[in-house]
C-alpha positions in Angstrom: 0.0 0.0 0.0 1.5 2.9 -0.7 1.6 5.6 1.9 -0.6 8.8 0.6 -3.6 5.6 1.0 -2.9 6.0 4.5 -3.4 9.7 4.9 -7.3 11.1 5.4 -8.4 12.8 2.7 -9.0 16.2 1.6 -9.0 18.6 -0.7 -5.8 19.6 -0.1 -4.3 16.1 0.3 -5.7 14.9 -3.3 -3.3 16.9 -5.5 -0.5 16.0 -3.0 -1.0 12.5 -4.1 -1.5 13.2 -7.6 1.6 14.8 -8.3 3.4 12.1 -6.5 1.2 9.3 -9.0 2.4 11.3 -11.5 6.1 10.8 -10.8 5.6 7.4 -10.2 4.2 7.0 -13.7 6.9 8.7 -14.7 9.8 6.9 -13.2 8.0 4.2 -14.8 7.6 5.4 -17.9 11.7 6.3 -17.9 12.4 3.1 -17.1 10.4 1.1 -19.5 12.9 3.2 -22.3 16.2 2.0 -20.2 15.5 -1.8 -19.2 19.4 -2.6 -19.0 18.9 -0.5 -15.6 15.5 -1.2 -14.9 14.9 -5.1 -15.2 17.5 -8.0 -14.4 18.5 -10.3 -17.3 16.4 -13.8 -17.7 13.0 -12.1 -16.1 9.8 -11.9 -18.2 10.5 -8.1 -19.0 7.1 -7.7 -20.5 5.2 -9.3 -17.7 6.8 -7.6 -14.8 6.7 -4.2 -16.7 2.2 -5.0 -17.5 2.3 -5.9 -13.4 4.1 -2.4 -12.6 2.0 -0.5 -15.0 -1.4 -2.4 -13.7 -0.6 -1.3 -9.9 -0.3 2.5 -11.2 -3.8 1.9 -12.9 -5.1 0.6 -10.0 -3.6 3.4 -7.5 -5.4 5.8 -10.3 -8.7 4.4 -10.6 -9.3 3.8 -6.6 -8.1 7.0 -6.2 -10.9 8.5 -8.5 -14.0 6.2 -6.9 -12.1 7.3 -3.4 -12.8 11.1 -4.2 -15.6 10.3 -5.9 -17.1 9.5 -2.9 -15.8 12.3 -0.6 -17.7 14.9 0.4 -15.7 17.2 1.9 -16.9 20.6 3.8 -20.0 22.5 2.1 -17.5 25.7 3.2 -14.8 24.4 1.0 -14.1 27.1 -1.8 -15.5 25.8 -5.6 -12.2 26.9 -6.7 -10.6 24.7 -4.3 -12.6 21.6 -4.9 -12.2 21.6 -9.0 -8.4 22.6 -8.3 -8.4 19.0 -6.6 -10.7 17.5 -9.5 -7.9 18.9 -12.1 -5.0 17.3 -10.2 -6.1 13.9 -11.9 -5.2 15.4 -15.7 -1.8 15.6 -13.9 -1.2 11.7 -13.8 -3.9 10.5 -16.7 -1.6 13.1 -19.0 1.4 11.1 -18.2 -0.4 8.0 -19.0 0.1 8.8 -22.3 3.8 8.6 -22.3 3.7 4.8 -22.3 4.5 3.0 -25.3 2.2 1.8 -27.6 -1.2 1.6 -26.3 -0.5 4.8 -23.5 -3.6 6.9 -25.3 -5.7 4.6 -25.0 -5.3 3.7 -21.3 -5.7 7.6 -20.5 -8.6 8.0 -22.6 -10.4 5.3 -20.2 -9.1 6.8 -17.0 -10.7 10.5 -18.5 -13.6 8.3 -18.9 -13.6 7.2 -15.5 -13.1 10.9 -14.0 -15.9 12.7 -15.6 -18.6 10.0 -14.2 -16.9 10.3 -11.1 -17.5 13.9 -11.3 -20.8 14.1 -12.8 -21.8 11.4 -9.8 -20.4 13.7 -7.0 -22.1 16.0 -4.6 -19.0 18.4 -3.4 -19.9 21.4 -5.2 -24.0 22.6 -4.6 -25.9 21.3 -8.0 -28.3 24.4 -6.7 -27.9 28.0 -7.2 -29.8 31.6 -7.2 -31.1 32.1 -10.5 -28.8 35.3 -10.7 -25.8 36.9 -12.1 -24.0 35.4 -9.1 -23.8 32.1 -10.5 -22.3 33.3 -13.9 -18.9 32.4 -12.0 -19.9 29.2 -10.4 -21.2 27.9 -13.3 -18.2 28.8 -15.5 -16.0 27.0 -13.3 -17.7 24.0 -13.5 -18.5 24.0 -17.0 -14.1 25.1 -17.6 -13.5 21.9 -16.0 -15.7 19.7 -18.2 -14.0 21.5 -21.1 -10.7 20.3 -19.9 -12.1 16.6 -19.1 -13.3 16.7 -22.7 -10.1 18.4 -24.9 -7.7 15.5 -22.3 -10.0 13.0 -23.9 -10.4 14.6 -27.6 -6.5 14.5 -27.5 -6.7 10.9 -26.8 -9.1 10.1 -29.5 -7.4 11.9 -32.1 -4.1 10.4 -31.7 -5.5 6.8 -31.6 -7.5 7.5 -34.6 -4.4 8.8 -36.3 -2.6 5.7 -35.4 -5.0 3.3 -36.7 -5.1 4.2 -40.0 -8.6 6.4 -40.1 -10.0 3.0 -39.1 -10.7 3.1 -35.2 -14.9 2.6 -34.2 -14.0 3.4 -30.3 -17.0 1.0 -29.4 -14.5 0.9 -25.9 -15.4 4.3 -24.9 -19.7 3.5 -25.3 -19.7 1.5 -22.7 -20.1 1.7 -18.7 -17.5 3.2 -16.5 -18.5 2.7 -13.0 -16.7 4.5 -10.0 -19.0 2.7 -7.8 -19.1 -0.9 -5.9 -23.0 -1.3 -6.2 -25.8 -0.1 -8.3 -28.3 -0.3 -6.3 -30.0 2.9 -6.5 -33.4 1.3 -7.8 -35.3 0.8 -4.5 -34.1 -3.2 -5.6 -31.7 -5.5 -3.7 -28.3 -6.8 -4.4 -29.4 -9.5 -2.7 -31.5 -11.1 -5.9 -28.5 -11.9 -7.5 -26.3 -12.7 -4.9 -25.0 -16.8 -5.6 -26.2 -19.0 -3.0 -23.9 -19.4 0.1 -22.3 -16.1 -0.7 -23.1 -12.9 1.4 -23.7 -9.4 -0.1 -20.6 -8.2 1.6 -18.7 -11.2 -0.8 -20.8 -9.9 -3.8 -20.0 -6.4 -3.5 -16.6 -7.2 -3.0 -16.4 -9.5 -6.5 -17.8 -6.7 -8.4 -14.9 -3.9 -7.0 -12.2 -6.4 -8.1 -14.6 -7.1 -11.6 -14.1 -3.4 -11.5 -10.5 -2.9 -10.8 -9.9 -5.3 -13.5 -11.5 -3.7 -16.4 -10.0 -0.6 -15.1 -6.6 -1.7 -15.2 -6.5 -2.5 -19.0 -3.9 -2.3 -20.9 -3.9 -3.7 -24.2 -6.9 -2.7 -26.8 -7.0 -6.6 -27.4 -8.8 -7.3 -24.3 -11.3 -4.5 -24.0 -13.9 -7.2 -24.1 -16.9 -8.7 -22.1 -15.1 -11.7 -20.6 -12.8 -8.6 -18.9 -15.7 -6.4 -18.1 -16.2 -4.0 -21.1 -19.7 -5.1 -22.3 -22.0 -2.5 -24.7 -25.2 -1.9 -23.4 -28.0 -5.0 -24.0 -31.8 -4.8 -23.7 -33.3 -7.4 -21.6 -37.2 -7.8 -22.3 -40.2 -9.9 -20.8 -41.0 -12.5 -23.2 -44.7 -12.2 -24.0 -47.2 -14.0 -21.4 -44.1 -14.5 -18.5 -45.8 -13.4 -15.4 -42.6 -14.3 -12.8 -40.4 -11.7 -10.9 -37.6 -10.3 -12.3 -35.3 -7.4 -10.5 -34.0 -4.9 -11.4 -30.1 -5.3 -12.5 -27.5 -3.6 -10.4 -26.2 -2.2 -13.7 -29.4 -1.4 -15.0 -29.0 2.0 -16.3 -33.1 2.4 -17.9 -36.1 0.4 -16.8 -40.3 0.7 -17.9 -42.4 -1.0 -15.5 -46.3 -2.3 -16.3 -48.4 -0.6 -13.8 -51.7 -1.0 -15.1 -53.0 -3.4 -12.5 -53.8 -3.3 -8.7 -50.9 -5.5 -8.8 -47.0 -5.5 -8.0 -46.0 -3.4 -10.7 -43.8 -5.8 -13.2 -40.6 -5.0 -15.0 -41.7 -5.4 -18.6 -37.5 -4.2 -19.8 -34.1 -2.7 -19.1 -31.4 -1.8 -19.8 -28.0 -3.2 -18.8 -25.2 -1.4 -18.9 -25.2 2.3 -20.4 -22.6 4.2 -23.8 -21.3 5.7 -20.2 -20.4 9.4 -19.8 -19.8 9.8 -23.3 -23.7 10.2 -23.6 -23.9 11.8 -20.3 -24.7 15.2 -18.9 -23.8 17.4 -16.1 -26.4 18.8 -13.9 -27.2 21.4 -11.5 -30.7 23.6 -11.0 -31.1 27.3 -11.3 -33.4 28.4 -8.3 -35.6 31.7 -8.3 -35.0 33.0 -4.8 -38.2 35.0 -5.0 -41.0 32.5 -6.0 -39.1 29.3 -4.8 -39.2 27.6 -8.3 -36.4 25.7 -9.3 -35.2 25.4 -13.4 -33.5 22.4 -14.3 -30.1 22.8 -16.5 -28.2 20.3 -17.9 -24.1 20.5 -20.0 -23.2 18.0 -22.3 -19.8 16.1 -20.2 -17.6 15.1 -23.4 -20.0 16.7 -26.4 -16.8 17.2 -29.1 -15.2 13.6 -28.2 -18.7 12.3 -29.2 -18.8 14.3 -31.8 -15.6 13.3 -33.1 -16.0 9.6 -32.4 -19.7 9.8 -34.3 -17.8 11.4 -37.3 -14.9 8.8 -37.0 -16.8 6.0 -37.9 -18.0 7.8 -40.7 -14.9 7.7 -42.2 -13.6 4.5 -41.0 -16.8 2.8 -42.2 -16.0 4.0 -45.7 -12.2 2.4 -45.3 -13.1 -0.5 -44.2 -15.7 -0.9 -46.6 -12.8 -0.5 -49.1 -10.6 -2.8 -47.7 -13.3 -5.4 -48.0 -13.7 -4.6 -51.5 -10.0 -4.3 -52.0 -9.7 -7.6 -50.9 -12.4 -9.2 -52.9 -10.7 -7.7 -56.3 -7.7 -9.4 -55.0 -9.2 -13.1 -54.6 -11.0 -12.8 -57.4 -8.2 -11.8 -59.9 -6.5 -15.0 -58.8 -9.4 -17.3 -59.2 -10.1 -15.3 -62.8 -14.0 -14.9 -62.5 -15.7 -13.5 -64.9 -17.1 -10.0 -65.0 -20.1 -10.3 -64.1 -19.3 -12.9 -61.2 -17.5 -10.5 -59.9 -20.5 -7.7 -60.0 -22.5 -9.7 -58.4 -20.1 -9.8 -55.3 -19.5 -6.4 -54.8 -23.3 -6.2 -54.9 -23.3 -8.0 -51.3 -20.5 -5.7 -50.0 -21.4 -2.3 -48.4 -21.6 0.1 -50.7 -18.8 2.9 -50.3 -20.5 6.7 -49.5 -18.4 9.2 -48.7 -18.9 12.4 -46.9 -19.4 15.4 -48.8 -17.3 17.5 -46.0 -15.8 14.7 -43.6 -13.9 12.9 -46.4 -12.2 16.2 -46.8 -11.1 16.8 -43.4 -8.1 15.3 -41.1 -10.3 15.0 -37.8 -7.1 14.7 -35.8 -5.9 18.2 -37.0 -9.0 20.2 -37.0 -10.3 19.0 -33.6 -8.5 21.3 -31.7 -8.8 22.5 -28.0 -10.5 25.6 -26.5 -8.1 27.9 -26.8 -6.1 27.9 -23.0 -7.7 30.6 -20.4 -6.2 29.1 -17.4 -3.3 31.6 -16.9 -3.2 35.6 -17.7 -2.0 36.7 -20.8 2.0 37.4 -21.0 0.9 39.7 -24.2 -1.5 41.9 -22.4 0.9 43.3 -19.8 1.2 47.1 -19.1 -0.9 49.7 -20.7 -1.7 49.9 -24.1 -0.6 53.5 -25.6 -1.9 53.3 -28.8 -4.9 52.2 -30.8 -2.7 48.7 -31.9 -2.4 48.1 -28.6 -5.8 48.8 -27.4 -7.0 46.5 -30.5 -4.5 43.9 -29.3 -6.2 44.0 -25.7 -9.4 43.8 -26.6 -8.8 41.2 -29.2 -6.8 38.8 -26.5 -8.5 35.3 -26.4 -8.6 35.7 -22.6 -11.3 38.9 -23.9 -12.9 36.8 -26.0 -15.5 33.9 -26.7 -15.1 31.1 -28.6 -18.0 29.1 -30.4 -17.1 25.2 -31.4 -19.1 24.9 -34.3 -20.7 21.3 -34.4 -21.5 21.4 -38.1 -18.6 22.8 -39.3 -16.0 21.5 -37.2 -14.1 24.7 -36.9 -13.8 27.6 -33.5 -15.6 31.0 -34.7 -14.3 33.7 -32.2 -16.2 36.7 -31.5 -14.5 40.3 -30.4 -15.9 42.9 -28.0 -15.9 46.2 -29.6 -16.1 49.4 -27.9 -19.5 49.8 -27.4 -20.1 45.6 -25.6 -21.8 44.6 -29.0 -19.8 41.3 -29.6 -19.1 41.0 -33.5 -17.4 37.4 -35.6 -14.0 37.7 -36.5 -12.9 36.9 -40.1 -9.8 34.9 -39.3 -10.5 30.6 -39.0 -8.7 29.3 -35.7 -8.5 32.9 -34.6 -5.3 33.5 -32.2 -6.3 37.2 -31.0 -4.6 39.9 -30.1 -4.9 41.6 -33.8 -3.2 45.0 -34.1 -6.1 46.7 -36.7 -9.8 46.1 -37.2 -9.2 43.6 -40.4 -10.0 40.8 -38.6 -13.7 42.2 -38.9 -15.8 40.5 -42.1 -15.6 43.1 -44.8 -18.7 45.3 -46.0 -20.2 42.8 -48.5 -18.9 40.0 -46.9 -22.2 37.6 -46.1 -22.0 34.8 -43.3 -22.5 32.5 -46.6 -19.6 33.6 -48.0 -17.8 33.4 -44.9 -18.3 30.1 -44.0 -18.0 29.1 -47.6 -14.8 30.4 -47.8 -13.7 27.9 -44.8 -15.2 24.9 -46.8 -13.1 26.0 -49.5 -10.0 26.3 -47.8 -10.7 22.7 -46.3 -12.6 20.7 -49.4 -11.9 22.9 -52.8 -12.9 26.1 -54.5 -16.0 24.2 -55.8 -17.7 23.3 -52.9 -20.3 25.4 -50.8 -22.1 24.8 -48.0 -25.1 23.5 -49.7 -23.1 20.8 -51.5 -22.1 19.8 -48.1 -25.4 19.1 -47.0 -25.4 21.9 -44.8 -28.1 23.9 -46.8 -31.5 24.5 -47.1 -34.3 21.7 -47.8 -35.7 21.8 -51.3 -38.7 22.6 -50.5 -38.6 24.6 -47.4 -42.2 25.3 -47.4 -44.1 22.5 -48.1 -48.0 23.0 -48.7 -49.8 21.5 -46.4 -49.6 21.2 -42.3 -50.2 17.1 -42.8 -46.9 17.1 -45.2 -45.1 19.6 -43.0 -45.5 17.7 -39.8 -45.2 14.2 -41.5 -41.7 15.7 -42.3 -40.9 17.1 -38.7 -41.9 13.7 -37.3 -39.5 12.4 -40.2 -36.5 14.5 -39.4 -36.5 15.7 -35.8 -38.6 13.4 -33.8 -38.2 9.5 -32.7 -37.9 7.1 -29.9 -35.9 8.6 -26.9 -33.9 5.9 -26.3 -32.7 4.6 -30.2 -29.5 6.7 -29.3 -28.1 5.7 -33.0 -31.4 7.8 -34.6 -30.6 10.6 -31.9 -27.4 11.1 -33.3 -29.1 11.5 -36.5 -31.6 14.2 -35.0 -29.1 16.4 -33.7 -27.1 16.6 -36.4 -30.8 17.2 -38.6 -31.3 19.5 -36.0 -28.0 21.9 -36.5 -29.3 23.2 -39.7 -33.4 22.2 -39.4 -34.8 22.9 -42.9 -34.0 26.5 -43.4 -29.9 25.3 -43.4 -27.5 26.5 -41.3 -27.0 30.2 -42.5 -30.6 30.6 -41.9 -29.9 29.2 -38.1 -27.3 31.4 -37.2 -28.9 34.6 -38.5 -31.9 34.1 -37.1 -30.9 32.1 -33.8 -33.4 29.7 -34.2 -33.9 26.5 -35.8 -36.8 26.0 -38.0 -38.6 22.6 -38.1 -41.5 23.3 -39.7 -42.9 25.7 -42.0 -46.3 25.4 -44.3 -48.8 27.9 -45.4 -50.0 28.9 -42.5 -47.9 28.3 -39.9 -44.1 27.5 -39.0 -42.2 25.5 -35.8 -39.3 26.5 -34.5 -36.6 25.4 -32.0 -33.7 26.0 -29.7 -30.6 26.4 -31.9 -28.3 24.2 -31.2 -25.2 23.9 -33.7 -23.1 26.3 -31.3 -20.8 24.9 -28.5 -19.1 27.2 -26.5 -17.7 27.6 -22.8 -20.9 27.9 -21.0 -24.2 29.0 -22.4 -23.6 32.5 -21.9 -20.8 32.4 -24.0 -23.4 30.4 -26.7 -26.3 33.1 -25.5 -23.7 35.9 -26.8 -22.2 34.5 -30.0 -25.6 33.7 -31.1 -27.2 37.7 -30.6 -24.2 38.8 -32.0 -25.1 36.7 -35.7 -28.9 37.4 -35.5 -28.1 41.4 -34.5 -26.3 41.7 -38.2 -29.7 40.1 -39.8 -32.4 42.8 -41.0 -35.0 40.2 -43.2 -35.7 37.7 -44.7 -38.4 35.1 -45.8 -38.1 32.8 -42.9 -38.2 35.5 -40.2 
């Protein structure tokens, strides 16, 4: 055992022993790239290095279900609590030092700290519905930016290394940072094996745990080791018996029709994990008592990126297969149309208008860094290059991920508070004139035309990308109109796959993209005599006051149009 185990806990305590995992990781890390003075001739090198690496692991992941599960002082300071939270990034950063499959093991260990955090009660999920929660909220919603560029880095490198052809089923799965699950007014005790106590159960589930945890070859990421996708279980038509609730069961629906014991009719075992997940707190008005629920995606642009991975590596694979068909059949000589008739079975190749374009790994960047002040912005500026700088430093700014487009829009401050786009793609700031404004003429078409252009070609625009307008927008009848909004926005709440579908439908509804950025609404629906319209929700920022003000700032430019 090692000896910060020993110590109580706290706050203060938790980066201590973080920094110290971290140089053990180290330490092991240097040593791995000297074994002449690390490991004695005649031992199993390999084995005694996967046996020093799995101890770190499992130092790590207790450590995160241990603070996961701490408390703490209500009068702690927020700032003090998320410093301790960010201490983690420390030694899951040097994770990815080790040699060959390092990313991957720090991606999971990311994985493991944001459901750790989303689970935990330390900082109050309740404040006044007020300005005074601007900050409060901000730090909370910084850290889950961090959690989710550490993972994003992690993705992107291991998609990179497999050849454009990594699916990341891994990360959809569960990632628990607790012993039992159950949370379902249920028992344990149901499944517990006969002869066996629920002290002996919980106990083989924390070393089921530990295991899958301390993975550290891609090769065994499988459901004999504890990484299992999600599974339905459903009530075979006319069985009346009793069935409880699964201490992994993430989603349940009951039959409560009768007088009866209400009966589990399904669930859900397992869960895609945090990936999926949300963080969540309530907004309270102090003067009425009512409460406002708010929710922030955990790991939005890893999704993101893993959903537009497979994309891609769908197409490549679906390549290779054909690839190696032509190969077999050139030596066996079939005829022509033999061979037509084979490809005809094999999945048919589609690539994406703007994705095939793109090198994910490159332009899925990070928020830009606002964790330290600005070594540009020191002393006073003196002149108006200065002032622009100032004003135009990213620390003064706000940055939009846009989901769509895959690319950061920043927006300046000028003078006056109005916020306004800035012209320049992966903008760094501090700009010493006003050119980084979009020129008089300059439409939000053309400018976001000109950065598919840049990335795909001169040819393309953003309608060729599918990121346009519907052909019909209006359609002429409310029956047709809805029959498409049910079509293209609406479905079963728990088929995640056509979710994924729906959001992306729902970054540019029918009106396209342009049309949802100048108007800072989404429209769903629109027929002769009426129109629907939604949330926007294409932008990604910070927080969602950052999102609030980048998305004024584009409808304040708009005068009118057809679809206002």
């Amino acid at each position: 055992m090692d000896e910060s185990s020993k110590q109580k806990m706290s706050f203060t305590s938790v980066p201590k022993d973080n920094q110290a995992l971290t140089a053990d990781i180290q330490d092991f890390i240097q040593k791995q790239r000297n074994p002449d003075v690390s490991l004695e001739s005649g031992t199993d090198q390999s084995g005694k290095a996967r046996a020093e690496l799995e101890v770190l692991l499992e130092r790590l992941y207790l450590h995160i279900c241990k603070f996961g599960g701490y408390e703490g002082s209500a009068a702690t300071p927020d700032k003090k609590i998320l410093a301790a939270w960010q201490s983690f990034l420390g030694p899951i950063s040097a994770l990815t030092g080790i040699e060959s499959h390092g990313y991957m093991i720090a991606a999971r260990m990311t994985l493991y700290l944001t459901q750790a955090f989303r689970q935990n009660g330390q900082l109050p999920r309740t404040l006044p519905m007020s300005a005074s929660s601007s900050k409060p909220i901000a730090l909370r919603c910084n850290f889950l930016i961090s959690l989710d560029d550490r993972l994003l880095s992690c993705l992107a490198h291991i998609w990179s290394q497999s050849d454009k052809r990594e699916m990341f089923t891994w990360v959809f799965t569960d990632y628990p940072v607790h012993v039992c699950g159950c949370r379902h007014g249920g028992t344990c005790q149901d499944f517990v094996s006969p002869g066996k106590t629920v002290m002996e159960f919980h106990e083989q589930r924390k070393r089921d745990h530990i295991k899958a945890a301390c993975i550290t070859d891609p090769s065994n990421l499988t459901p004999e080791n504890g990484v299992r996708p999600r599974w339905r279980w459903t009530r075979t038509e006319g069985d009346t018996a009793h069935y409880p609730r699964h201490p992994d069961s993430s989603r349940a629906g009951y039959d409560e029709s009768t007088d009866r014991e209400r009966m589990l009719m399904w669930q859900e075992i397992g869960s895609d994990g945090p990936i999926r997940e949300s963080y969540y707190y309530t907004l309270e008005d102090e003067d009425t008592g009512e409460t406002h629920g708010r929710d922030r995606a955990a790991l939005r642009r890893s999704r993101q990126f893993i959903l537009d991975a497979r994309k891609l590596a769908e197409c490549n694979i679906a390549r290779d297969s054909r690839g190696v068909a032509q190969v077999e059949m050139a030596k066996r000589s079939l005829p022509a149309e033999l061979q037509t008739e084979v490809f005809e079975y094999l999945d048919e190749i589609r690539d994406h208008p703007y994705l095939g374009g793109l090198d994910l790994s490159a332009i899925y960047r990070p928020f830009p860094d606002i964790s330290k002040k600005c070594s540009h912005c020191t002393g006073r500026a003196n002149n108006s290059a200065e002032k622009m700088a100032k004003s135009t430093c990213p620390l003064n700014s706000i940055t939009i991920w846009s989901l769509p487009m895959r690319v950061f829009h920043t927006f300046h401050q000028l003078n006056g508070g109005k916020w306004q786009l800035c012209s320049q793609i992966d903008c760094t700031g501090h700009h010493s004139d006003a050119s980084w404004r979009l020129r008089n003429g300059v439409t939000l078409e053309d400018y976001l035309n000109s950065i598919i252009r840049i990335r795909c070609g001169p040819d393309l625009t953003i309608t060729d990308i599918g990121l346009g307008p519907l052909d019909p927008v209006q359609l002429p009848t409310q029956a047709e109109d809805r029959a498409r909004e049910r079509r293209l926005f609406s479905g079963q709440w728990d088929d995640y796959e056509a979710q994924d579908r729906r959001d992306e439908a729902r970054w540019t509804g029918i009106a396209g993209l342009v049309s949802v950025m100048m108007h800072n609404k989404t429209l769903i629906g629109l027929h002769n005599s009426g129109r629907a319209t939604t949330d926007p929700s294409w932008l990604f920022g910070r927080t969602r006051q950052d999102e609030a003000r980048a998305g004024s700032a584009l409808a304040s430019g708009h005068v009118h149009c057809e679809y206002c």
